[in-house]
C-alpha atoms as one frame of an Amber mdcrd trajectory, in Angstrom:
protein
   9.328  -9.806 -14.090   6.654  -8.642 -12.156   6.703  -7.490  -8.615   4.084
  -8.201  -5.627   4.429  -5.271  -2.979   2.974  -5.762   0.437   2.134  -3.351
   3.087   0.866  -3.717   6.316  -0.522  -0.863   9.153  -0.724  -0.748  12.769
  -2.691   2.296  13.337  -1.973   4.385  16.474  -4.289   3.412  19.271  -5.496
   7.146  18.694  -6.645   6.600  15.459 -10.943   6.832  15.087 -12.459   4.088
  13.382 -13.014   7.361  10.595  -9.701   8.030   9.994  -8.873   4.304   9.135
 -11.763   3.801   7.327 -10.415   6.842   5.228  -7.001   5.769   4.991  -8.253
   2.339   3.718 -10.001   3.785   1.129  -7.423   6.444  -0.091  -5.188   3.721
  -0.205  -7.179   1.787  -2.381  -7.854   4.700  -4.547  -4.060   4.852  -5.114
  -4.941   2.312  -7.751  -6.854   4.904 -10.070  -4.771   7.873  -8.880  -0.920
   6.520  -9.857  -0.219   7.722 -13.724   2.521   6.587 -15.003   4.899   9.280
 -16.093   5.364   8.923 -19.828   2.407   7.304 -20.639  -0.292   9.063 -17.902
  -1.844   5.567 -17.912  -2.224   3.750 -14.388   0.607   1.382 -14.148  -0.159
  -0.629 -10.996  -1.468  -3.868 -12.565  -3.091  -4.785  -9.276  -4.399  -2.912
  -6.190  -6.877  -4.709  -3.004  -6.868  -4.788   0.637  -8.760  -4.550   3.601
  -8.933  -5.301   7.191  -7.223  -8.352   8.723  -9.452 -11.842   9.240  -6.855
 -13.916  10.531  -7.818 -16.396  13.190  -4.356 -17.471  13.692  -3.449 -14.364
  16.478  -0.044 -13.906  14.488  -0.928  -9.994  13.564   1.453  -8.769  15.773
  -0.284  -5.444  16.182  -1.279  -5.003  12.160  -4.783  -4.849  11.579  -4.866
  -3.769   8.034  -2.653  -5.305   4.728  -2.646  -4.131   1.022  -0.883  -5.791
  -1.919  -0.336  -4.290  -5.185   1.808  -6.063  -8.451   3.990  -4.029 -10.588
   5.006  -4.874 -14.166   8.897  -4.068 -13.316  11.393  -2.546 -11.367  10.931
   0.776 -12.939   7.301   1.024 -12.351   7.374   0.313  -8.543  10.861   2.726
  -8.060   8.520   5.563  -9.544   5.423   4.490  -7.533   8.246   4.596  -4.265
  10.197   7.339  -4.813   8.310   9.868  -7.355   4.596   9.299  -7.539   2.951
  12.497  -6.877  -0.292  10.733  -5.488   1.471   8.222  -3.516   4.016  10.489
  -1.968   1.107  12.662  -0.684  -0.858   9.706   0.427   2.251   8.401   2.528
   2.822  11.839   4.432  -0.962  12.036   5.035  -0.498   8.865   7.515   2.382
  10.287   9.906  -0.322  11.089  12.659  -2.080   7.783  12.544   0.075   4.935
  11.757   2.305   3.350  14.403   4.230   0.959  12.425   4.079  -0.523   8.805
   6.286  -3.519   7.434   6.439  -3.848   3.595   7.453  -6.903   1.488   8.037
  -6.984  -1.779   8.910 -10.193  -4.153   8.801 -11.634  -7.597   6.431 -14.545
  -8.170   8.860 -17.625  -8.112  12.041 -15.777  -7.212  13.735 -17.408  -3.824
């Protein structure tokens, strides 16, 4: 069953408009750049994101959200744990993100 993966960023007052504007657009690059192990095929079915729009004022503090879909379990455990591309993309942000929340869920599943 596949699985949507959410992740949302509160960048660190500290962080230029630059260095979000390039973390937004690794990110999305993450899309292109995740080979999947056996096949060396990208294996995220889905990749967007962008800056928030939300005129509701419930952000708390996250400007910017991403979602991705995965085929299976397997897929996004390799994406998490052993991805070479998203492993380095993830330490990259330790000076410029305050806080992230991820959600994950399969279409349908409660």
């Amino acid at each position: 069953m596949p699985i949507v993966h959410i992740v949302l960023f509160e960048f660190k007052p500290t962080a230029s408009h630059v260095q979000v504007e390039d973390a937004c657009k690794r990110m999305l690059a993450l899309s292109e750049k995740c080979l999947h192990p056996t096949t060396q095929q990208r294996y995220v079915k889905s990749y967007g994101g962008g800056r928030d729009t939300s005129p509701e004022g419930l952000q708390g503090g996250f400007s910017h959200g991403f979602v991705s879909e995965f085929q299976n379990q397997g897929d996004r455990k390799y994406y998490l744990e052993k991805d070479p591309a998203h492993l380095e993309f993830t330490l990259s942000l330790k000076d410029i993100i305050q806080n992230a929340r991820v959600v994950d869920f399969e279409p349908g599943k409660f």
